[in-house]
C-alpha positions as CSV (number, residue, x, y, z in Angstrom):
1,X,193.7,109.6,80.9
2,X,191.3,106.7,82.0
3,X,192.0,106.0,85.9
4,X,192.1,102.5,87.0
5,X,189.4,101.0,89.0
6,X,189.6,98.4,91.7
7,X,186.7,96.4,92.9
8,X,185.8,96.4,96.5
9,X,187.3,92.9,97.2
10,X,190.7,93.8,95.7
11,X,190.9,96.8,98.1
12,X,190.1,94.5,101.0
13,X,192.8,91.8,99.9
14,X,195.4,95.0,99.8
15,X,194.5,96.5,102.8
16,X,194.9,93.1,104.4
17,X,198.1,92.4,102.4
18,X,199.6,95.7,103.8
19,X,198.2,95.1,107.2
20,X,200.3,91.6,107.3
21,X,203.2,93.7,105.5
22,X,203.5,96.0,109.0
23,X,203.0,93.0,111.2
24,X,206.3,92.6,113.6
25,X,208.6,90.2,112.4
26,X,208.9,86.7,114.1
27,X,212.8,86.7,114.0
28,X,212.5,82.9,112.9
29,X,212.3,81.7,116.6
30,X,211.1,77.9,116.8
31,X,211.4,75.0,119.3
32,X,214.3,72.8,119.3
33,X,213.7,69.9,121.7
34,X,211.5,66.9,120.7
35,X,209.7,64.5,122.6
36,X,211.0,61.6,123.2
37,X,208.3,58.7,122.2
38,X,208.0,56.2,124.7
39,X,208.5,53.1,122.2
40,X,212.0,54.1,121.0
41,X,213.4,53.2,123.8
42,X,215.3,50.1,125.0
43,X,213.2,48.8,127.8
44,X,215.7,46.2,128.3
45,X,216.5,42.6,129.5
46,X,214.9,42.7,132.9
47,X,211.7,44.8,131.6
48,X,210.7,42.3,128.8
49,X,211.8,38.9,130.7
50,X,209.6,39.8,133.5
51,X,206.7,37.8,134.2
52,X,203.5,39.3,132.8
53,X,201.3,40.9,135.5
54,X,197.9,42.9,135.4
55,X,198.1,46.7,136.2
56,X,198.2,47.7,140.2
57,X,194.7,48.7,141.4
58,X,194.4,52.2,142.9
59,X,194.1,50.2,146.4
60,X,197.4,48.2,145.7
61,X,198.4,48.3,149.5
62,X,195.5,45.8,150.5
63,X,197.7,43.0,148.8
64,X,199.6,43.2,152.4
65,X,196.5,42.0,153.9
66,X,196.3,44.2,157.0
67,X,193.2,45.9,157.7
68,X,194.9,48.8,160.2
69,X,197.0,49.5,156.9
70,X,193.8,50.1,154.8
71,X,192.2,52.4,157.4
72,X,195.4,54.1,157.6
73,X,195.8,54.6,154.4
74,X,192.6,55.6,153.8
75,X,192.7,58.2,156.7
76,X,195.5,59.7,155.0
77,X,193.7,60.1,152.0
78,X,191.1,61.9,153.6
79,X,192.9,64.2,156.0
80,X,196.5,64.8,155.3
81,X,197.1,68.6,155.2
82,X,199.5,67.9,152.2
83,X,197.4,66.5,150.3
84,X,194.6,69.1,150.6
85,X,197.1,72.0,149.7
86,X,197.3,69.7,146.3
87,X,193.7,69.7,146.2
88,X,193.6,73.0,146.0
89,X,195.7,73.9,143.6
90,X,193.7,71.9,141.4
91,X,190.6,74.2,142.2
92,X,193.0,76.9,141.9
93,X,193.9,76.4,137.9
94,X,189.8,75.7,137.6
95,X,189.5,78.8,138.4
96,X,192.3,80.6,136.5
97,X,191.0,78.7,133.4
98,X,187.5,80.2,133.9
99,X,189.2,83.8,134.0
100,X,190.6,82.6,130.5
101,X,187.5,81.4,128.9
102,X,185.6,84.8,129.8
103,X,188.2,86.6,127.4
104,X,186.7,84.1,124.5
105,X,183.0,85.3,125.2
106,X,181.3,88.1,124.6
107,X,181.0,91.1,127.5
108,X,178.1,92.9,128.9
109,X,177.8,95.6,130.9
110,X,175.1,97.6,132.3
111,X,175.6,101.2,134.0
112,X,173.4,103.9,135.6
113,X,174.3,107.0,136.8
114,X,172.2,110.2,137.7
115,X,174.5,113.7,138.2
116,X,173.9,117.2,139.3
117,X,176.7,119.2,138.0
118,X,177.0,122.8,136.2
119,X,177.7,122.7,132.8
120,X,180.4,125.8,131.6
121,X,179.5,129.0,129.8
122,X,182.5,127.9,127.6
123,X,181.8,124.1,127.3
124,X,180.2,121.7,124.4
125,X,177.2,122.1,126.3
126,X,174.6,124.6,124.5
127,X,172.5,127.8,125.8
128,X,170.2,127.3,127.7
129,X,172.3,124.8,129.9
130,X,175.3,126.4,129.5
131,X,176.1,128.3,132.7
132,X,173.1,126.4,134.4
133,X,173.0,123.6,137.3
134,X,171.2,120.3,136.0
135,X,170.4,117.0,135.7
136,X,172.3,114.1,134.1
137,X,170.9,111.1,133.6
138,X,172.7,108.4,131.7
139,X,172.1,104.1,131.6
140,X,173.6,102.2,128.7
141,X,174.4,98.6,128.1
142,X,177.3,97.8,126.6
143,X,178.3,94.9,125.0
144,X,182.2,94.0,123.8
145,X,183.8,91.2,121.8
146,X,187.3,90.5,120.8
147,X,186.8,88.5,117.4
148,X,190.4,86.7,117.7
149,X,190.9,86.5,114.4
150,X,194.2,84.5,114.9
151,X,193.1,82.1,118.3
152,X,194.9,83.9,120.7
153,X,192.5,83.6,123.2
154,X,191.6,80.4,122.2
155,X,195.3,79.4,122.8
156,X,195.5,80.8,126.2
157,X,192.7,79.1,127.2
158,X,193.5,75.6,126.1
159,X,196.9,76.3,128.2
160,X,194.9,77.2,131.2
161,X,193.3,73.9,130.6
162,X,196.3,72.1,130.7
163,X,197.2,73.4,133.5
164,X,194.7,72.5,135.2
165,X,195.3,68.9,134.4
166,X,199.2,69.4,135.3
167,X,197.3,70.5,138.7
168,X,195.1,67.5,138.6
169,X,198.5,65.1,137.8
170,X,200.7,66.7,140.4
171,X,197.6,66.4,142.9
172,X,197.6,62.4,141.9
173,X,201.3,62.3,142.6
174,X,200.9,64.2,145.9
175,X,198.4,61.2,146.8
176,X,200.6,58.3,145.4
177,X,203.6,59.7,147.3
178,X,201.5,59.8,150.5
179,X,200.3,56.2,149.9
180,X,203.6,55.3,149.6
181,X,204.7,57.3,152.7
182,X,201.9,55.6,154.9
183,X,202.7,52.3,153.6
184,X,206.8,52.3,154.1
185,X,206.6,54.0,157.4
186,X,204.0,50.9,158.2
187,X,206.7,48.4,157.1
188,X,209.1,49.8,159.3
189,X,207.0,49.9,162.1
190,X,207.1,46.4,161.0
191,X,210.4,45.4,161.2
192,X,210.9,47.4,164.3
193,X,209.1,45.1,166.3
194,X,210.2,42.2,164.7
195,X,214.3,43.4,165.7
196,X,213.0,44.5,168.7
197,X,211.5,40.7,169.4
198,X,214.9,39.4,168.2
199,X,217.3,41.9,170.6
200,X,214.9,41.1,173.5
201,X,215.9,37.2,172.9
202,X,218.8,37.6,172.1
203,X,219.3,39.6,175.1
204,X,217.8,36.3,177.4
205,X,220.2,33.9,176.0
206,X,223.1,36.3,176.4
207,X,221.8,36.6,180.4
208,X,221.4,33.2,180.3
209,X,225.3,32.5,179.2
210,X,226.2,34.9,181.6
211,X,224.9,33.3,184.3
212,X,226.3,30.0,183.4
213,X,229.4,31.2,183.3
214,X,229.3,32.8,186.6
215,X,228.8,29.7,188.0
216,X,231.6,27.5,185.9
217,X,233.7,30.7,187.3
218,X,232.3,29.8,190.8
219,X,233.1,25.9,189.9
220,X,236.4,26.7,188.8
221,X,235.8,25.7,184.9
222,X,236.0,29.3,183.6
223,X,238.2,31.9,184.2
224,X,237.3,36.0,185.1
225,X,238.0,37.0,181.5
226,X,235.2,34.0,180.3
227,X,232.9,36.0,182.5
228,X,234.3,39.9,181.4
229,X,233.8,38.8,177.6
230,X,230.3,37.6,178.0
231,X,229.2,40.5,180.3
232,X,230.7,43.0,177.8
233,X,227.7,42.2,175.0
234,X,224.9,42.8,177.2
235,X,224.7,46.9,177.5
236,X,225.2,46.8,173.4
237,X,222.2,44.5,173.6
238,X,220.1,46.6,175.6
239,X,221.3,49.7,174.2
240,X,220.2,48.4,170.9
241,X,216.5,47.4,172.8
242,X,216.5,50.9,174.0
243,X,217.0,51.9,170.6
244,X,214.5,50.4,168.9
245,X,211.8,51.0,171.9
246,X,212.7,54.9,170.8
247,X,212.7,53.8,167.0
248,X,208.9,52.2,167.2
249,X,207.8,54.9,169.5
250,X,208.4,57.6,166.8
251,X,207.3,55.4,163.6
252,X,203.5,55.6,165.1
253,X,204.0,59.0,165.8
254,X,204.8,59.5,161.8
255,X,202.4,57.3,161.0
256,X,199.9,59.8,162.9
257,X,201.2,63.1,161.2
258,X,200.7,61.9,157.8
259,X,197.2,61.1,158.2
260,X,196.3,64.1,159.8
261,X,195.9,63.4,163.4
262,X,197.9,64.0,166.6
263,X,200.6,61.8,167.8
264,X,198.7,60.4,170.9
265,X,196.5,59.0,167.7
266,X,199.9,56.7,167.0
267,X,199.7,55.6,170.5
268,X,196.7,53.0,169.4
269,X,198.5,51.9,166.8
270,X,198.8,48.1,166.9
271,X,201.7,45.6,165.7
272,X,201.6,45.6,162.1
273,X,200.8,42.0,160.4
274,X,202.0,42.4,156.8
275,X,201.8,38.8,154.6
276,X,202.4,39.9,151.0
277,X,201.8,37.0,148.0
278,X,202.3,39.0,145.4
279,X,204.8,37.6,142.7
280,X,207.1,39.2,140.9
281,X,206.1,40.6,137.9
282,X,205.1,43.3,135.2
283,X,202.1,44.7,132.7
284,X,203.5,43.3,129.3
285,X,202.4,47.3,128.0
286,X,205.6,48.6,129.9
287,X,206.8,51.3,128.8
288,X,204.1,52.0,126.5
289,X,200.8,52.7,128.9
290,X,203.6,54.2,131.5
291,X,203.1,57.5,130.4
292,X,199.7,57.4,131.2
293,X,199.5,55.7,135.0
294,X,202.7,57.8,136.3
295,X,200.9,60.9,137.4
296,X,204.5,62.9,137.1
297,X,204.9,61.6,133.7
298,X,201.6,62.7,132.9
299,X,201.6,66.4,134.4
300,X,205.0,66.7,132.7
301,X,203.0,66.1,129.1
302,X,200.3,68.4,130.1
303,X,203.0,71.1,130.9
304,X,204.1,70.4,127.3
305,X,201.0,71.1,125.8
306,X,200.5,74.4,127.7
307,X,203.7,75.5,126.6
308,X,202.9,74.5,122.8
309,X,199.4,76.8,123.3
310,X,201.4,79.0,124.6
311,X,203.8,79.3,122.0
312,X,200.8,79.9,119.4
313,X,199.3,82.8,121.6
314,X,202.5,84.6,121.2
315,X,202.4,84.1,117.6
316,X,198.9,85.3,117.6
317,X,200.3,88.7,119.1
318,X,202.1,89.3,115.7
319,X,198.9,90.3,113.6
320,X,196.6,92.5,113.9
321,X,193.0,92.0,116.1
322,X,190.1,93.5,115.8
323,X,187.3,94.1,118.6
324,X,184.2,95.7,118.6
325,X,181.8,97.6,121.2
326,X,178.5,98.4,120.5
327,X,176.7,100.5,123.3
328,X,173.0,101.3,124.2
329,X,171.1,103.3,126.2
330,X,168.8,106.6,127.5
331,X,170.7,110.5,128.5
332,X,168.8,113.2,129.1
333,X,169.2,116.7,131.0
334,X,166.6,116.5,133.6
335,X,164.4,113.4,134.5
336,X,160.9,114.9,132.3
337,X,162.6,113.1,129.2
338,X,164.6,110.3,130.6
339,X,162.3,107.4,129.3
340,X,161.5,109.3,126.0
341,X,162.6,107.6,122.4
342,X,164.6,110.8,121.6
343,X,166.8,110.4,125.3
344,X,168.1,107.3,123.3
345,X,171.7,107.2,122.6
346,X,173.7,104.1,120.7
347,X,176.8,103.5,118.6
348,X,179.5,101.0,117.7
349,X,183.3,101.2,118.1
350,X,185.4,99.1,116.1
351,X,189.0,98.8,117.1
352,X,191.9,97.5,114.9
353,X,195.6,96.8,116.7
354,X,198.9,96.6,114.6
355,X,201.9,95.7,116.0
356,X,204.4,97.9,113.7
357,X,207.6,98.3,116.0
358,X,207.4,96.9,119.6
359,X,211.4,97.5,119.9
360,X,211.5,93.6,120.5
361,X,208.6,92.6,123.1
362,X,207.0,90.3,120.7
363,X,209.7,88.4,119.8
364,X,210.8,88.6,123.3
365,X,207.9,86.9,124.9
366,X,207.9,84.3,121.6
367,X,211.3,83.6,122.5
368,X,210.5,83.3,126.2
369,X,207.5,80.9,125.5
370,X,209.7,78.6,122.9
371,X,212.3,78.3,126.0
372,X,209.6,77.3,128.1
373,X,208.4,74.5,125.6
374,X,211.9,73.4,125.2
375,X,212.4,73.3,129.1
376,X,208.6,71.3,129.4
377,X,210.1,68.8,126.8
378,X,213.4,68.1,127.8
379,X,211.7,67.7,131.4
380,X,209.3,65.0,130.1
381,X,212.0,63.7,128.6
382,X,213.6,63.0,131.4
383,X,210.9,62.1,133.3
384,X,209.7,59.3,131.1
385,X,213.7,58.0,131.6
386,X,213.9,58.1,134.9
387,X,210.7,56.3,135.3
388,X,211.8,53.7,133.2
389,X,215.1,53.2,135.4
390,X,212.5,53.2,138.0
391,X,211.0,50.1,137.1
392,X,213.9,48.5,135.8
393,X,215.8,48.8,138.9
394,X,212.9,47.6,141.3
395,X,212.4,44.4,139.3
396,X,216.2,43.8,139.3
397,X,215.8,44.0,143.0
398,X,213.0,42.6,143.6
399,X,214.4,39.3,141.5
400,X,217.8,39.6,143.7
401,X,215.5,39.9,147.0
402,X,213.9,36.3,145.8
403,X,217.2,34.7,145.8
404,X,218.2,36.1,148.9
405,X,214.7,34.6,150.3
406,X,215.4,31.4,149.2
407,X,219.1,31.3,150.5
408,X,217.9,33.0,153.6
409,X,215.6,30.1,154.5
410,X,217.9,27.7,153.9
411,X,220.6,29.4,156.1
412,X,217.6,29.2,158.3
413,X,216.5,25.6,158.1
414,X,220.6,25.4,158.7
415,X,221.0,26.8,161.9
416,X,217.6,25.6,163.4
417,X,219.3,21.8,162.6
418,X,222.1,22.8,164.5
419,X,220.1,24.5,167.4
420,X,218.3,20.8,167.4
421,X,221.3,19.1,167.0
422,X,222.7,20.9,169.9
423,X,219.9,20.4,172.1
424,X,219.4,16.7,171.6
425,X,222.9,16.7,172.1
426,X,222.6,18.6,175.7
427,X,219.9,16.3,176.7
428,X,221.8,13.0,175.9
429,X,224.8,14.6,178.2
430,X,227.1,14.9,174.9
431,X,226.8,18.8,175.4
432,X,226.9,22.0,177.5
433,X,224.7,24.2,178.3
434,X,226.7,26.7,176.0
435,X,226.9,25.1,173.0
436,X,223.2,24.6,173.3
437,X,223.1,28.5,173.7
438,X,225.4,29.5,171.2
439,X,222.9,27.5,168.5
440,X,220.7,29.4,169.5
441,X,222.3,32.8,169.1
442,X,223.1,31.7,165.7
443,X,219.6,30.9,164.9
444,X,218.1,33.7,165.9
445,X,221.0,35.8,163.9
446,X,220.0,33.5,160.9
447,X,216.3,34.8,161.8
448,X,217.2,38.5,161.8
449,X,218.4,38.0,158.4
450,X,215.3,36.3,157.6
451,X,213.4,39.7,158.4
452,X,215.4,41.7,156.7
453,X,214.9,39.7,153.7
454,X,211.2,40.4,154.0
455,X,211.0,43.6,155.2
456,X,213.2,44.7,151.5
457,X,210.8,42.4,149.9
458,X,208.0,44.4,151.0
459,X,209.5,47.8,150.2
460,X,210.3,46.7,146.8
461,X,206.9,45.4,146.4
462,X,205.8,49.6,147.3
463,X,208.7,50.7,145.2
464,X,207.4,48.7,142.2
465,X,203.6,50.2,142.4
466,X,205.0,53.6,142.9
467,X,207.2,53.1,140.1
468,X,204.0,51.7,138.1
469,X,202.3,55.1,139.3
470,X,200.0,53.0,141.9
471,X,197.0,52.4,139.5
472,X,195.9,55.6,139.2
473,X,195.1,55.8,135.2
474,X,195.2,59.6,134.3
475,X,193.9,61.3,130.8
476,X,196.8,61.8,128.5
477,X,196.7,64.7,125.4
């Protein structure tokens, strides 16, 4: 009987079939969320009527036009405590992603060792050591190298890479927040002052009143009740000064924590002067480029592709790896011999894994790393939604804050007529005193609103670069 013959490479291609035959089974695990594309969704009416408007520079606070903002902010930038723990964490996942790349790269190791030991009568060592006290000398170099025949260390190391950019991304959003922080606090330092110029007039005219009525009391043309009900506003009034005295004191001293000084270092802070022309507006490649400027949008997509990486390193795990050490060197008994050609000693050890039966780890951690993706998805997901909202509500704002700037200054250009009015009136002898006073209350009312008009108009304007992710243009996968 003839028996059959098989050629070398048809042993290798069965011996490699019935490798893959014992790998562990996958279980058919698989992601199930999707990315959401950024063009699919319905920007809307208030995101495609805006007017168009260039990109926000990474310095988009110097369009307020106050120098002590821009060395403020800059401070902040520069020595915010905060801000350096984000820094870190950057150099951090550097690091971790050089630990990953050294398991793509070939090892090498040098040793050296010189012993004095007795070898037993009964041991592998022969007469005439046996029994004897001697000498070991050993050095070798040894050099290992995992071939990864399926990428698994590849895999893990482009997710230590991305990592490091979703370090990189949340640093940039660390910095954005701060700016953001430095510049809102700065606008309410702002408007502080500004209510606390208004109380403080408000306060003279009420005095003012007061005493005119005191002495229509004293003339007999007002009664005790006339002078009870204008003497009742005044501690509100200076309650509200003392209130806003308190409310400016501890706005420098926040201004001085977040960038990285002491709070007598708020003490020097001067009145703000914030004049902001910038129009309403936005970049025509909204939502498109968004996911590339919005530093949490962009770390959310780099968490996505580390998951993915991730996913295909625990696939890797299912098949079999091979790694090889190869080893060189001298051993002798004794030192005579040490550096002789017949001390030399060398070998290589191949090794072949199989995963077989793992009673579920393998599928386990698959499963684990598909959940993760999922999660990372679903979380850019929403992240890209939410930053649309974002922009969509600050522009509907914004636009709302407009018209309330117009009608405000008309309301304005109202009651200063009447304050006029009232005072030519006084002067011609039509008029009281009071009624010229009362104007005047209502104008600087009328005024208050004024400032509150501006000071939202100014935190939209922040809310809208924030929202816009400040300029910062990040890499995207």
């Amino acid at each position: 009987m003839n028996v059959p013959r098989f050629a070398p490479s048809r042993l290798a291609a069965l011996g490699l079939a019935l490798l893959l035959a014992g790998c562990a089974d996958m279980g058919h695990i698989h992601p199930e969320a999707k990315l959401l594309p950024a063009a699919t969704l319905n920007a809307g009416h208030t995101i495609q009527s805006a007017s168009p408007m260039a990109w926000p520079t990474d310095t988009w606070w110097q369009a307020l036009g106050d120098a002590q903002l821009n060395k403020l902010v800059d401070a902040a930038i520069a020595d915010n405590p905060t801000l350096k723990v984000a820094q870190a964490r950057v150099r951090l996942a550097q690091s971790l992603s050089g630990v990953a790349k050294a398991a793509t790269q070939p090892h090498v190791n040098a040793a050296a060792s010189v012993d004095r030991q007795r070898f037993s009568d009964q041991g592998t060592a022969p007469p005439p050591i046996a029994g004897t006290w001697r000498w070991l000398s050993d050095a070798q170099v040894s050099v290992a190298y995992d071939l990864d025949l399926w990428g698994r260390d590849h895999d893990l190391l482009a997710a230590a890479l991305n990592d490091t950019q979703v370090a990189s991304a949340e640093a940039q959003a660390a910095r954005l927040a701060l700016e953001t922080a430095v510049v809102r606090s700065y606008i309410q330092l702002w408007y502080e002052h500004e209510l606390l110029d208004s109380v403080r007039a408000s306060l003279a005219q009420r005095e003012r009143i007061l005493d005119i009525t005191r002495r229509r009391q004293r003339a007999g043309l007002a009664t005790a009740i006339d002078v009870a009900t204008v003497d009742l506003t005044l501690p509100a009034g200076r309650r509200e000064q003392e209130r806003l005295e308190e409310a400016v004191a501890l706005r420098r001293h926040q201004l001085a924590a977040l960038t990285g000084k002491g709070p007598g270092d708020g003490e020097t802070i001067a009145r703000p002067q914030l004049v902001l022309r910038a129009a309403v507006g936005l970049p025509s490649t909204v939502p498109a480029d968004l996911v590339g400027r919005r530093p949490d949008i962009a770390a959310q997509r780099w968490r996505v592709e580390a998951a993915g990486h991730g996913i295909q390193a625990a696939k890797a795990a299912f098949y079999p790896n091979i790694n090889i050490a190869a080893f060189a060197g001298l051993q002798s008994f004794g030192f005579s011999k040490f550096l002789s050609a017949s001390s030399s000693v060398r070998g290589v050890t191949p090794a072949l894994s199989l995963p077989i039966f793992d009673g579920g780890r393998l599928r386990g951690q698959l499963g684990g790393q598909t959940a993760l993706y999922d999660a990372a998805v679903e979380q850019y997901n929403a992240t890209l939604i939410q930053a649309l909202l974002e922009v969509a509500n600050t522009v509907t704002q914004m636009e709302s804050v407009e018209g309330q700037r117009h009608l405000a200054e008309q309301a304005l250009d109202a009651a200063r007529n009447a304050h006029a009015l009232a005072d030519k009136s006084y002067r011609a002898g039509l008029t009281d005193t009071l009624a010229v006073l009362s104007t005047r209350l209502t104008l600087l009312n009328e005024e208050d609103q004024a400032r509150r008009v501006e000071m939202e108009r100014l935190d939209n304007y922040v809310n809208l670069m924030a929202a816009l992710g400040g300029g910062l243009q990040l890499p995207t996968p």
